[in-house]
C-alpha positions as CSV (number, residue, x, y, z in Angstrom):
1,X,-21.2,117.6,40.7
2,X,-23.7,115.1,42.5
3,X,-22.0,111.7,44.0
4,X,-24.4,109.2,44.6
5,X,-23.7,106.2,46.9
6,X,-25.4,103.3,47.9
7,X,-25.6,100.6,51.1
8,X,-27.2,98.3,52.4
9,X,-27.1,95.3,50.6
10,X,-25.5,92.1,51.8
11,X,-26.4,88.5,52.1
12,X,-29.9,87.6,53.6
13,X,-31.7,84.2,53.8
14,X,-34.9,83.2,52.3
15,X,-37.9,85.2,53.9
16,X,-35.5,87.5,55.2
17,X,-35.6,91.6,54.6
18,X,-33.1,94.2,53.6
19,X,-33.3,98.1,53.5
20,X,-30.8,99.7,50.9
21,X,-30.2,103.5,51.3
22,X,-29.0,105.7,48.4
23,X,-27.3,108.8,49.6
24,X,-27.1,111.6,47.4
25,X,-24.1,114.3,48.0
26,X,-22.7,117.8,46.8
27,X,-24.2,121.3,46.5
28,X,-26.7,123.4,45.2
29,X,-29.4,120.5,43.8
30,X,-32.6,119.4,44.0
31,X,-33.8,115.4,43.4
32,X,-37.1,115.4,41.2
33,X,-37.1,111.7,41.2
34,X,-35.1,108.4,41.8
35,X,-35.5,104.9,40.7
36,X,-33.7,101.4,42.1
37,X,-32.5,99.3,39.3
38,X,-31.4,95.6,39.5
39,X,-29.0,93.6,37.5
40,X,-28.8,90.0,38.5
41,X,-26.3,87.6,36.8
42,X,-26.7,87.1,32.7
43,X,-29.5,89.3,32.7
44,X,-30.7,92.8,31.3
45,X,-31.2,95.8,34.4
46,X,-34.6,96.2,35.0
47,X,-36.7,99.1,37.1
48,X,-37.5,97.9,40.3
49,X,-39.1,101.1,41.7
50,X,-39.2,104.9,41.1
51,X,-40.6,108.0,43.3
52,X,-40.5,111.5,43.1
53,X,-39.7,114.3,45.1
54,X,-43.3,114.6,46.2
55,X,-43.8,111.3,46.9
56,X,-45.3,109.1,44.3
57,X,-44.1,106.0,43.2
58,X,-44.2,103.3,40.7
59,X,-43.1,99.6,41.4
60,X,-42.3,97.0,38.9
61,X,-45.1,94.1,38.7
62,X,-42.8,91.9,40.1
63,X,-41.7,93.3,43.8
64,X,-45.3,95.1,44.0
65,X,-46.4,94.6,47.6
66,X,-43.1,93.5,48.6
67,X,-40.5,96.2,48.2
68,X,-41.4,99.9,49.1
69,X,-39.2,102.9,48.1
70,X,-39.0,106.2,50.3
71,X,-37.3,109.9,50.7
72,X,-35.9,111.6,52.6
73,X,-35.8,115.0,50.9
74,X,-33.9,116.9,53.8
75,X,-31.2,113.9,54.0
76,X,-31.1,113.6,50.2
77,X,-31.2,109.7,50.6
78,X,-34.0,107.3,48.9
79,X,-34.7,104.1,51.0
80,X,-35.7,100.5,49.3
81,X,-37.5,98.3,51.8
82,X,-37.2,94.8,50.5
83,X,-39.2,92.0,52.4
84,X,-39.8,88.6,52.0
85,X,-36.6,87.7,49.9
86,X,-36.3,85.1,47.8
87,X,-33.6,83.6,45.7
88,X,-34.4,85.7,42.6
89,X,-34.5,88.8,44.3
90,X,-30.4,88.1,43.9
91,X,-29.1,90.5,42.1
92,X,-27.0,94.5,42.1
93,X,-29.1,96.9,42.7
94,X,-28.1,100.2,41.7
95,X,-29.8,104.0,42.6
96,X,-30.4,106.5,40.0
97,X,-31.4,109.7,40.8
98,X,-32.7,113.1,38.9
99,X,-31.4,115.5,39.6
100,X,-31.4,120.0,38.8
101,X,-28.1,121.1,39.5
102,X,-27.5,125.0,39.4
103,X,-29.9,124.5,36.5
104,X,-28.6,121.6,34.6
105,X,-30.8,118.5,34.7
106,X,-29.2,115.0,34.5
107,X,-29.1,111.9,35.9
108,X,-26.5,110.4,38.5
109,X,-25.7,106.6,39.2
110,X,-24.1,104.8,42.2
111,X,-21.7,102.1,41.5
112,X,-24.3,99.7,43.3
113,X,-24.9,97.5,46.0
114,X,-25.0,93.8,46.0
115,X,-27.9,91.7,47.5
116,X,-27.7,87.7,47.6
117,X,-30.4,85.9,48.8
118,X,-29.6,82.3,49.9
119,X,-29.7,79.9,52.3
Protein backbone atom coordinates (compact mmCIF):
# COMPACT_ATOMS: atom_id res chain seq x y z
CA UNK A 1 0.00 0.00 0.00
CA UNK A 2 1.46 3.51 -1.12
CA UNK A 3 -0.10 6.71 0.89
CA UNK A 4 0.37 9.69 -0.89
CA UNK A 5 0.13 13.15 0.76
CA UNK A 6 0.33 16.50 -0.14
CA UNK A 7 1.34 20.36 1.37
CA UNK A 8 1.97 23.20 0.63
CA UNK A 9 -0.76 25.04 -0.55
CA UNK A 10 -2.34 27.96 1.21
CA UNK A 11 -3.45 31.44 0.41
CA UNK A 12 -0.96 33.72 -1.55
CA UNK A 13 -1.47 37.22 -3.16
CA UNK A 14 -1.22 38.18 -6.65
CA UNK A 15 2.45 37.79 -7.97
CA UNK A 16 3.20 35.78 -5.14
CA UNK A 17 4.78 32.03 -5.29
CA UNK A 18 4.02 28.77 -3.62
CA UNK A 19 5.92 25.35 -3.58
CA UNK A 20 3.63 22.22 -3.01
CA UNK A 21 5.33 18.91 -1.99
CA UNK A 22 3.77 15.53 -2.61
CA UNK A 23 5.14 12.89 -0.28
CA UNK A 24 4.90 9.45 -1.23
CA UNK A 25 5.01 6.63 1.75
CA UNK A 26 5.10 2.80 2.43
CA UNK A 27 7.41 -0.06 1.30
CA UNK A 28 8.89 -1.83 -1.34
CA UNK A 29 7.98 0.74 -4.55
CA UNK A 30 9.40 2.50 -7.10
CA UNK A 31 7.75 6.05 -8.69
CA UNK A 32 7.98 5.90 -12.60
CA UNK A 33 6.15 9.12 -12.91
CA UNK A 34 3.95 11.78 -11.19
CA UNK A 35 1.68 14.46 -12.37
CA UNK A 36 -0.06 17.61 -10.40
CA UNK A 37 -3.60 18.03 -11.18
CA UNK A 38 -5.89 21.09 -10.54
CA UNK A 39 -9.56 21.39 -9.91
CA UNK A 40 -10.74 24.91 -9.43
CA UNK A 41 -14.38 25.61 -8.58
CA UNK A 42 -17.24 24.41 -11.38
CA UNK A 43 -14.61 23.23 -13.46
CA UNK A 44 -13.17 19.81 -14.97
CA UNK A 45 -9.41 18.65 -13.37
CA UNK A 46 -6.86 19.34 -15.67
CA UNK A 47 -2.93 18.25 -15.99
CA UNK A 48 -0.89 20.87 -14.75
CA UNK A 49 2.53 19.04 -14.95
CA UNK A 50 3.96 15.51 -15.11
CA UNK A 51 7.77 14.02 -14.80
CA UNK A 52 9.26 10.89 -14.55
CA UNK A 53 11.59 9.10 -12.48
CA UNK A 54 14.38 10.16 -14.72
CA UNK A 55 13.53 13.51 -14.96
CA UNK A 56 11.52 14.67 -17.93
CA UNK A 57 8.65 16.55 -17.72
CA UNK A 58 5.69 17.92 -19.54
CA UNK A 59 3.75 21.16 -18.49
CA UNK A 60 0.40 22.13 -19.55
CA UNK A 61 0.34 25.30 -22.14
CA UNK A 62 -1.04 27.23 -19.63
CA UNK A 63 1.56 27.36 -16.46
CA UNK A 64 4.53 26.73 -19.03
CA UNK A 65 7.42 28.93 -17.84
CA UNK A 66 5.75 29.56 -14.68
CA UNK A 67 5.29 26.43 -12.66
CA UNK A 68 8.26 23.75 -12.61
CA UNK A 69 7.82 20.29 -11.16
CA UNK A 70 10.80 18.22 -9.51
CA UNK A 71 11.87 14.80 -7.60
CA UNK A 72 13.25 13.82 -5.24
CA UNK A 73 13.68 10.10 -5.90
CA UNK A 74 15.61 9.21 -2.56
CA UNK A 75 12.79 11.28 -0.44
CA UNK A 76 9.96 9.87 -2.65
CA UNK A 77 8.43 13.48 -2.80
CA UNK A 78 7.62 15.52 -6.18
CA UNK A 79 7.90 19.32 -5.78
CA UNK A 80 5.57 22.00 -7.80
CA UNK A 81 7.18 25.40 -7.98
CA UNK A 82 4.43 27.79 -8.77
CA UNK A 83 5.50 31.55 -9.45
CA UNK A 84 3.84 34.53 -10.36
CA UNK A 85 0.22 33.59 -9.12
CA UNK A 86 -2.61 34.93 -10.34
CA UNK A 87 -6.24 34.69 -9.42
CA UNK A 88 -6.95 31.71 -11.80
CA UNK A 89 -4.21 29.73 -10.62
CA UNK A 90 -7.00 29.24 -7.62
CA UNK A 91 -7.83 26.02 -7.49
CA UNK A 92 -7.03 22.05 -5.51
CA UNK A 93 -4.29 20.73 -6.68
CA UNK A 94 -3.88 17.19 -6.22
CA UNK A 95 -0.55 14.72 -6.75
CA UNK A 96 -0.79 11.59 -8.64
CA UNK A 97 1.91 9.33 -8.72
CA UNK A 98 2.91 5.80 -10.67
CA UNK A 99 3.84 3.78 -9.01
CA UNK A 100 5.50 -0.54 -9.20
CA UNK A 101 4.71 -1.93 -6.04
CA UNK A 102 6.19 -5.52 -5.31
CA UNK A 103 5.28 -5.72 -8.97
CA UNK A 104 1.87 -4.41 -9.28
CA UNK A 105 1.63 -1.10 -11.26
CA UNK A 106 -1.13 1.47 -10.31
CA UNK A 107 -1.69 4.80 -9.58
CA UNK A 108 -2.02 6.62 -6.09
CA UNK A 109 -3.85 9.94 -5.29
CA UNK A 110 -3.55 12.43 -2.37
CA UNK A 111 -6.67 14.00 -1.01
CA UNK A 112 -5.11 17.41 -2.23
CA UNK A 113 -4.08 20.60 -1.28
CA UNK A 114 -5.80 23.91 -1.68
CA UNK A 115 -4.17 27.06 -3.25
CA UNK A 116 -6.18 30.52 -3.26
CA UNK A 117 -4.78 33.27 -4.93
CA UNK A 118 -6.15 36.67 -3.84
CA UNK A 119 -5.63 39.86 -2.73
Amino acid sequence: QVHVVESGGGLVQPGGSLRLSCVASGSGFDIYSADWYRQAPGKERELVARITRRGATNYADAVTGRFTISVDNAKNTVYLQMNNLKPEHTALYSCSVLVDAWGIIDYYWGQGTQVTVSS
